[in-house]
Z-matrix of the N, CA and C atoms (Angstrom, degrees):
N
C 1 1.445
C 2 1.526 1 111.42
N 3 1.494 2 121.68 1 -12.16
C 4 1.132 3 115.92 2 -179.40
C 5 1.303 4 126.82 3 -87.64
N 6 1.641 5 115.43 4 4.26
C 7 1.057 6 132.88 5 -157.13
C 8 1.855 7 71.96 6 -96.25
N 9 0.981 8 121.39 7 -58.10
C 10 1.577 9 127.47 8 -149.88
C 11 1.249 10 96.92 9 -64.61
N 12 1.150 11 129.18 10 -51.23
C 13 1.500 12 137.30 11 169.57
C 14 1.807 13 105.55 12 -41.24
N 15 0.755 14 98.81 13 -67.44
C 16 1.856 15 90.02 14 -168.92
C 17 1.884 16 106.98 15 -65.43
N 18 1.545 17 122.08 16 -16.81
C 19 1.062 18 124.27 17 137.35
C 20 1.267 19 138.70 18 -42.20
N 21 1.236 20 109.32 19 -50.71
C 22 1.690 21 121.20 20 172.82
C 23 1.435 22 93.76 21 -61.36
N 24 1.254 23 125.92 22 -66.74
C 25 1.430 24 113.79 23 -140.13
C 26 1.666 25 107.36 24 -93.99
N 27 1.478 26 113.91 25 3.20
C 28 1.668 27 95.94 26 139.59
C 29 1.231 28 118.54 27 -79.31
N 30 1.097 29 132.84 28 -27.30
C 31 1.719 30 131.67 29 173.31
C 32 1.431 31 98.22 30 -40.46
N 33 1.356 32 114.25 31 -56.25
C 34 1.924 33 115.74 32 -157.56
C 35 1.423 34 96.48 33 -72.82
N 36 1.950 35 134.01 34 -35.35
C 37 1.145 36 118.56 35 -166.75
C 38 1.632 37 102.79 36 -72.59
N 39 1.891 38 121.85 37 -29.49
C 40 1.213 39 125.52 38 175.53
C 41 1.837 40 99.63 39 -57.57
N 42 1.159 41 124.22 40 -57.63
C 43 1.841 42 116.75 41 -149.48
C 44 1.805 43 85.00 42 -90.54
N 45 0.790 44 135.21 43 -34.61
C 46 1.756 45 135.70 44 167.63
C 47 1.288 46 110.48 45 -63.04
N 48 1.397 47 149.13 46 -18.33
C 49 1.164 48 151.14 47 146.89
C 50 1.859 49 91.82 48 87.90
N 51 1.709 50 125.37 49 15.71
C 52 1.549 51 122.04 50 -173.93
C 53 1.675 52 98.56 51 -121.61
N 54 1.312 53 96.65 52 117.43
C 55 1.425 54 100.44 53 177.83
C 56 1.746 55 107.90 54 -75.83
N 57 0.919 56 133.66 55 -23.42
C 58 1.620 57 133.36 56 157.69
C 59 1.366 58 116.93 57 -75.71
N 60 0.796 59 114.76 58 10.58
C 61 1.742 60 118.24 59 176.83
C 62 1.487 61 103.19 60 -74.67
N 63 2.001 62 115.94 61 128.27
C 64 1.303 63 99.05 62 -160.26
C 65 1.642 64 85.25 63 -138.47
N 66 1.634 65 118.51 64 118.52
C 67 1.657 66 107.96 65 171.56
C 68 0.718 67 110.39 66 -108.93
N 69 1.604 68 105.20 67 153.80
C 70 1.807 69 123.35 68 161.17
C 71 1.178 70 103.45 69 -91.22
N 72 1.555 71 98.26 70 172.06
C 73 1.616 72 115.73 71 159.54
C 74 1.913 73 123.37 72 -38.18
N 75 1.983 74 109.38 73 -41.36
C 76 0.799 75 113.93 74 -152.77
C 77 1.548 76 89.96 75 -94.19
N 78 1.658 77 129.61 76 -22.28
C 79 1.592 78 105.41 77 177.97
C 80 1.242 79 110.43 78 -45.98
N 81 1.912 80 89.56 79 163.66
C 82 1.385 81 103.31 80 -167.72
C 83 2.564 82 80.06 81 -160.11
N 84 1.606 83 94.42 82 158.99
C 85 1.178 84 117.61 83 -150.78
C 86 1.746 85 91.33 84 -60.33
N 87 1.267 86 133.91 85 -32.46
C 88 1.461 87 151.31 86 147.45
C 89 1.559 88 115.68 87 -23.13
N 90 1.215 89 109.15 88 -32.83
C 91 1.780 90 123.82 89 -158.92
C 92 2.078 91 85.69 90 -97.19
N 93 0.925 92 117.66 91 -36.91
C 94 1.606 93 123.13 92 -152.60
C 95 1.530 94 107.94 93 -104.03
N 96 1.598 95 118.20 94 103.80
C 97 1.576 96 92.47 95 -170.29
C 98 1.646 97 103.64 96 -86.29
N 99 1.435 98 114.69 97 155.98
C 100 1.393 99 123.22 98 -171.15
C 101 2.012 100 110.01 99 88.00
N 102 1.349 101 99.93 100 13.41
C 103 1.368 102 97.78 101 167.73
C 104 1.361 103 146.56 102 -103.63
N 105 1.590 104 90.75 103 73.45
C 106 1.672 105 102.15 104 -155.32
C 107 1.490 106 109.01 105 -103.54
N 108 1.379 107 118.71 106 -170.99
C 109 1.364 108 127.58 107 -165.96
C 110 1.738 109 107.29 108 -47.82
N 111 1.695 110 117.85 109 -49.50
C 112 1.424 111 115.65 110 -162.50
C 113 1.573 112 80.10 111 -76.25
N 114 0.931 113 155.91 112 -83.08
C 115 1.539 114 169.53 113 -126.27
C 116 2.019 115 95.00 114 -61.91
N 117 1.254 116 111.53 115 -39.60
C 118 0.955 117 119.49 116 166.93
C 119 1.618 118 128.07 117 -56.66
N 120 1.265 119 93.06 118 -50.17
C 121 1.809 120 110.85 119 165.94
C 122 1.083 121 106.34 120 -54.00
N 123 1.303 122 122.15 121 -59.87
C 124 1.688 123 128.04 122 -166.95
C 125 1.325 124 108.63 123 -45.72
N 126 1.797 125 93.63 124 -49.95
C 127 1.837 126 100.39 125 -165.84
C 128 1.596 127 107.96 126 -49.63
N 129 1.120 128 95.80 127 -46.94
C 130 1.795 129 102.46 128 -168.06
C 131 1.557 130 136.60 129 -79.01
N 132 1.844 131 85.52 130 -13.79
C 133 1.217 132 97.35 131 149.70
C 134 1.407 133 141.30 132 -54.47
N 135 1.682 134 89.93 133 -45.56
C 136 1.605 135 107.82 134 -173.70
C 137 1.521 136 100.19 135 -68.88
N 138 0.877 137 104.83 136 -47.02
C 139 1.698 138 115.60 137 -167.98
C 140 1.324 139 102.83 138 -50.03
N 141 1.470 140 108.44 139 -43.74
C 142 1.824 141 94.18 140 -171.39
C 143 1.488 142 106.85 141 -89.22
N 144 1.584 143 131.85 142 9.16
C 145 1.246 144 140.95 143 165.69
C 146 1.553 145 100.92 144 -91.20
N 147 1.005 146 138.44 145 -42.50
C 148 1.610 147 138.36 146 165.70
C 149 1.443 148 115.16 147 -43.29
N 150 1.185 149 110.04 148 -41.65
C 151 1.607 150 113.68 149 -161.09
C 152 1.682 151 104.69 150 -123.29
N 153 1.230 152 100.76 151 -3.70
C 154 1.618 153 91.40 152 -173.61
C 155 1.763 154 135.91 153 57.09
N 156 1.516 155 81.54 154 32.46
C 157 1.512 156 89.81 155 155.62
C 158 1.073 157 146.01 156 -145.91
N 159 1.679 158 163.47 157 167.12
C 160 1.171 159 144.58 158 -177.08
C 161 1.443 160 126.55 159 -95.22
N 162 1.001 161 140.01 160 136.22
C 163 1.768 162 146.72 161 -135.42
C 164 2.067 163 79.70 162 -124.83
N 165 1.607 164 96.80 163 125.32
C 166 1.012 165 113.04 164 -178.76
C 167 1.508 166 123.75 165 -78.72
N 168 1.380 167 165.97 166 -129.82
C 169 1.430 168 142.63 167 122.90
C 170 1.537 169 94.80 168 -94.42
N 171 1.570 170 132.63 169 -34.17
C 172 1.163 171 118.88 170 -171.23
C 173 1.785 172 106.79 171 -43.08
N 174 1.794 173 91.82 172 -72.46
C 175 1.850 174 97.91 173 158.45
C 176 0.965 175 136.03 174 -16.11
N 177 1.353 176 125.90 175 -58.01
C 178 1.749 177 123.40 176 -177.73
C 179 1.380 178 92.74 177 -72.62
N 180 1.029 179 127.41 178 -69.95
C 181 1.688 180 119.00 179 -153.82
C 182 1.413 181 108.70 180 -41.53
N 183 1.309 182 119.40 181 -34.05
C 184 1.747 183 123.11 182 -176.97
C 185 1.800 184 108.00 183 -72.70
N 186 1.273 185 115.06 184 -11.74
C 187 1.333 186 96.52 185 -163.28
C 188 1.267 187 75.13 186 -101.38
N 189 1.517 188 104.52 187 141.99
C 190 1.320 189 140.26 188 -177.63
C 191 1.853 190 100.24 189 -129.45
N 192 1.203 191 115.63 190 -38.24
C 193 1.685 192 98.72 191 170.76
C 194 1.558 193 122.44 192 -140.27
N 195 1.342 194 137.35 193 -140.08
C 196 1.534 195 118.95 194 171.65
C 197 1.584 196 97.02 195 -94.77
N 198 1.256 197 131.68 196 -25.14
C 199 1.444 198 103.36 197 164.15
C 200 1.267 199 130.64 198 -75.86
N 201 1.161 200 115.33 199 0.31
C 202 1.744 201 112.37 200 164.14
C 203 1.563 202 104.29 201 -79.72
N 204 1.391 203 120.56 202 -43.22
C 205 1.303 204 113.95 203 177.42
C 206 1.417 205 123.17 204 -50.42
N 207 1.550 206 105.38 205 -51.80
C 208 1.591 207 101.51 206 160.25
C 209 1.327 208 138.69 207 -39.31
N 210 1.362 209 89.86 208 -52.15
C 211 1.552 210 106.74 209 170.86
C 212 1.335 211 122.73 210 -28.56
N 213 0.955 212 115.90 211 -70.09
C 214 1.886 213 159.86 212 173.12
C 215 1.594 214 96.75 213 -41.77
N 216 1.420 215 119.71 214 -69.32
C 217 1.337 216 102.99 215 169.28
C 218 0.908 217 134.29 216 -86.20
N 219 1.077 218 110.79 217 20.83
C 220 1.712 219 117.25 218 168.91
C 221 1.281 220 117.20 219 -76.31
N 222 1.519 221 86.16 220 -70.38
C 223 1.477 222 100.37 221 161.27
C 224 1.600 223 127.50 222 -49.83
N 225 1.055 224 113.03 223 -43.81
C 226 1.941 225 110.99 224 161.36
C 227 1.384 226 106.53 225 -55.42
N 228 1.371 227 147.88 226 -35.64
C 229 1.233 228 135.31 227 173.08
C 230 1.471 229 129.62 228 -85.20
């Protein structure tokens, strides 16, 4: 899972536009300033272009931080 993690969080330094931008499991959209609803879209866009897969609505609604996101593709892979 840690592989997926350092995956995710070039996605966020790409849609965050901060090359020091560094997540855990436990960020959450609160932790990130500029992390709002469209910024949100973006993220998950990328994410399912990173990994090659599609994020269900059941899925999104549950992720509440970047370890739910992980989660999610983990489990999709």
């Amino acid at each position: 899972m840690n592989d997926i993690l350092q995956r995710v969080n070039k996605v966020f330094k790409v849609i965050f536009e901060k090359e020091d931008l560094v997540v855990t499991e436990q960020t959450c959209a609160d932790d990130i300033e500029g992390w709002d609803s469209l910024q949100h879209i973006n993220l998950l866009s990328m994410l399912e272009q990173e990994f090659g897969l599609e994020f269900d609505i059941d899925e999104i609604v549950t992720m509440e931080n970047v370890g739910d996101m992980v989660k999610v593709i983990n489990d999709k892979n």
